[in-house]
N, C-alpha and C positions, 0 to 999 in steps of 0.2 A: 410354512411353519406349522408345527403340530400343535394339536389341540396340548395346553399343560407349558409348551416351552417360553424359557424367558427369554424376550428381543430385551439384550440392552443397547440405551438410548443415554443420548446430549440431548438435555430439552436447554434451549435457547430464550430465557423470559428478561423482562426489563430489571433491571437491578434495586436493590433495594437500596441504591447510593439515589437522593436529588439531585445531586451535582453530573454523577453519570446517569441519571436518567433522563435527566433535558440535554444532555452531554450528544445523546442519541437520538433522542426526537423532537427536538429544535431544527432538524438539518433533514428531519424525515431518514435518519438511517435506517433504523428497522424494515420501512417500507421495502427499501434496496434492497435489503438482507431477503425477505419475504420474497419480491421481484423475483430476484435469479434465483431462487431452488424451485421457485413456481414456473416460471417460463424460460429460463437461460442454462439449468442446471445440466440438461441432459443434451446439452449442442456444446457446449462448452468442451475444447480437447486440454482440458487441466484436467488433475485429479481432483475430485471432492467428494466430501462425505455422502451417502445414499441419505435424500431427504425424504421421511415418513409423512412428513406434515409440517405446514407453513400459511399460517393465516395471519392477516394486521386487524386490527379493530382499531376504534377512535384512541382508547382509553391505554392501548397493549396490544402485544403480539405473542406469538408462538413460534418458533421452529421446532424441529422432533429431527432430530440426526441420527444417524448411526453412529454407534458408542468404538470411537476409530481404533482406541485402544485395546480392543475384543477383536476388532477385527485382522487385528495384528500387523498395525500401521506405526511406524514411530512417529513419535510426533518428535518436535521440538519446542525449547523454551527461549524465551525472544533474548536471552544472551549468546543462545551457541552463538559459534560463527564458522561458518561453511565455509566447505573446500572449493576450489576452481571448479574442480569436473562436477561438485555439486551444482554448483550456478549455472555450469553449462548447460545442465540436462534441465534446470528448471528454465533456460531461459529459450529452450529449443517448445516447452508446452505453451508459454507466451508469445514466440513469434508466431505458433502456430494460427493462436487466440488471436492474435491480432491480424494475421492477416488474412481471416477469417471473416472478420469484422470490419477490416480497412474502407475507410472510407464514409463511416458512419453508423448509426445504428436507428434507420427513423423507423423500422418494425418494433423497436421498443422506445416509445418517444421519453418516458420517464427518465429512460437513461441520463438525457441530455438535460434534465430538472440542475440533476445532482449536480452539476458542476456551476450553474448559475444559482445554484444556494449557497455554495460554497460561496464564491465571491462578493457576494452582500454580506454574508454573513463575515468572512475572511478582513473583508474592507474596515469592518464595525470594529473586530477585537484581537486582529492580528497583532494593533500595536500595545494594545494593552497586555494580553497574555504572553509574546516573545519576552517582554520586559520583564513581567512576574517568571515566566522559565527561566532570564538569564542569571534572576536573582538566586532560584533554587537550586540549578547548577551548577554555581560557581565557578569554578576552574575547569570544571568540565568544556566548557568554551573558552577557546583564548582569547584576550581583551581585543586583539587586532579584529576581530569578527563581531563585535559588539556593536559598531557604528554601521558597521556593512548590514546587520541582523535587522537592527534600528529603521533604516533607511529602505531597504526592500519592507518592511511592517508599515510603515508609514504611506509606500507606492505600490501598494500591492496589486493593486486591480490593473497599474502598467505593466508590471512585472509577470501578471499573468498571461496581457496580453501577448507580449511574446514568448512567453514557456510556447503558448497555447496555437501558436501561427503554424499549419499546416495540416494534413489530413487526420481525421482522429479513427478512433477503433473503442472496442470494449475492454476496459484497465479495471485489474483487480484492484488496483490504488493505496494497499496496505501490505506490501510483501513481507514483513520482515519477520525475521526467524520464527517467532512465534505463531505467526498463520502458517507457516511450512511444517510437511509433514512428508513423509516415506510410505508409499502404502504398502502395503501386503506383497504386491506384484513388482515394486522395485519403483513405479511409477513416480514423481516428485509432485504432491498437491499442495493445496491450497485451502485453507479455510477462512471462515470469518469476512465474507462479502458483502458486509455490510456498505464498504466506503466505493463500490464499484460502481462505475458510470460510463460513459462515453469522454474519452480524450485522448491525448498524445500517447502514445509509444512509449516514448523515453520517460515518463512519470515510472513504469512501471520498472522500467532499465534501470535507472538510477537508484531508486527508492531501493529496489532489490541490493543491488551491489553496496552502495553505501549504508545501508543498516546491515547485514549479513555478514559480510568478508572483516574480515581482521584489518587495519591498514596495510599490510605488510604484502598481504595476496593481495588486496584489492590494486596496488600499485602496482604489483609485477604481472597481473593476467584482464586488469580492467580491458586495456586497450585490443588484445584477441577475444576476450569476450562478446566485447561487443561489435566484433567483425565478423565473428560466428552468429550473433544473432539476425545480422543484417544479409545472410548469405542464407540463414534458414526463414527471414522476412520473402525476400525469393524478388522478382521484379519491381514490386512497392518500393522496395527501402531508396532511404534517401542516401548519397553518398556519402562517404565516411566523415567527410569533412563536419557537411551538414549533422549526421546523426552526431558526431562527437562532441558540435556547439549545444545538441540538445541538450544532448547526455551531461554535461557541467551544468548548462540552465537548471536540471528539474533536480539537481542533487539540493537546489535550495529550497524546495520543498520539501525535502526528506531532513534537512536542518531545524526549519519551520515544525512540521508534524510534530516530531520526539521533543522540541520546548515546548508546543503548546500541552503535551501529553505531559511532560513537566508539571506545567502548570499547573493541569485541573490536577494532577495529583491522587486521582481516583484510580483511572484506568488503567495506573500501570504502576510497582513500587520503584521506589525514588531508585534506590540502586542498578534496577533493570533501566528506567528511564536514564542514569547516568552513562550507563555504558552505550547505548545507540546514541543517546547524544554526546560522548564523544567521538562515535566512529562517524557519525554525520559529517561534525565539526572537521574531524581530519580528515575528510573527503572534502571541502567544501574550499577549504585552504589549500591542501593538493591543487585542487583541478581551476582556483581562480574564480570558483563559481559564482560569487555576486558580482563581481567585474563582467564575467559575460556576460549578465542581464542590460 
């Protein structure tokens, strides 16, 4: 870069919301976020932004991105809803990611933090914030899935136990529209690593599918979907049977997520939050997903 030229930049700082700023560092996200553009960013086979800088302190953090919009990336906004062949092509950089990863991540032990914060903390206010999301929802959930909602909030840390039963990898853990982007080169990325950690597979499979897709595609192409990812998973994958019982398990996470993101109310407007929490919703009753738990 010449002496004189302007780099534009995404700087990444803690928000000026309390609610989204303990929202983030009550669970150590930042740190994640910090983590992988420091040491995961450049092993990782997703797209993601060129990070300039990325430091955590006690108090705050930094990130320094590249400004993707300049670089002539489309981004999107967490309403679109993507096509088959799009899913396809992002779901070919996470089988990559994962089985890349398969089997663990103890060269990064922090990884495995994240997800035992999650569950204390998940354990404490799952039942309380599903409850305040079902309220601000409304009809966005059908009554039928209120009890079922209820009852996974209340058993959560079982309920994980068996999401969580089998080999783990590195998961982006937040796919939906709004972290996807288009780069430059046609590539399908990723932004926003904040909630990534070591776990299952099918968090990231689900989560994708059922916040992204419209119901409409997600019924007619879920099931080659996720035959094609487990063909680009390559000798790892579990068989169809197995990955299918996943893939309905961890859609109720993806249910989960968009009420509590409901709830706080902060991190995303109500309207954006209504539409993933319906497409969750009607993934969740599609596929039977709290009954498989």
């Amino acid at each position: 870069m010449a002496d004189g030229d302007v780099l534009p930049v995404f700087v990444k700082r803690p928000s000026r919301s309390p609610v989204a700023r303990a929202f983030v560092a009550v669970p150590r996200l930042s740190r994640a976020e910090v983590g992988f553009y420091s040491e995961l960013r450049d092993r990782v086979p997703v797209a993601t932004p060129q990070c300039h800088a990325a430091h955590h302190r006690r108090w705050g953090f930094i990130v320094v991105l590249e400004d993707l919009a300049d670089s002539g990336a489309t981004l999107r906004s967490s309403t679109d809803a993507i096509t088959a062949d799009e899913a396809a092509s992002l779901l070919v950089s996470l089988a990559a990611m994962h089985r890349q990863w398969w089997g663990g991540t103890e060269s990064h032990p922090w990884l495995a933090l994240n997800p035992r914060r999650e569950l204390r903390l998940g354990a404490l206010l799952s039942p309380s914030l599903c409850r305040l999301g079902l309220l601000r929802v409304g009809t966005a959930v059908p009554k039928e899935l209120h009890e079922p909602i209820s009852r996974y909030a209340r058993n959560r840390r079982a309920a994980h136990d068996a999401m969580s039963a089998g080999p783990t990898t590195l998961i982006h853990n937040d796919c939906h529209p709004g972290n996807q982007f288009i780069a430059a080169d046609g590539r399908p990325g990723l932004i926003d690593w904040q909630l990534c950690r070591e776990g299952p597979w099918a968090r990231d499979v689900a989560y994708l599918l059922a916040t992204s897709l419209d119901p409409e595609t997600r019924r007619s192409a879920e099931w080659d979907l996720l035959a094609d990812y487990l063909s680009q998973l390559g000798p790892v994958a579990p068989n169809f049977d197995q990955a299918w019982l996943a893939y309905r398990r961890h859609v109720v996470y993806a249910v989960e997520a968009m009420l509590v993101t409901a709830a706080v109310g902060v991190m995303m407007p109500k309207a954006t939050s209504l539409v993933l929490v319906d497409r969750t919703a009607t993934a969740a009753l599609d596929l039977d997903s709290f009954n498989a738990l």
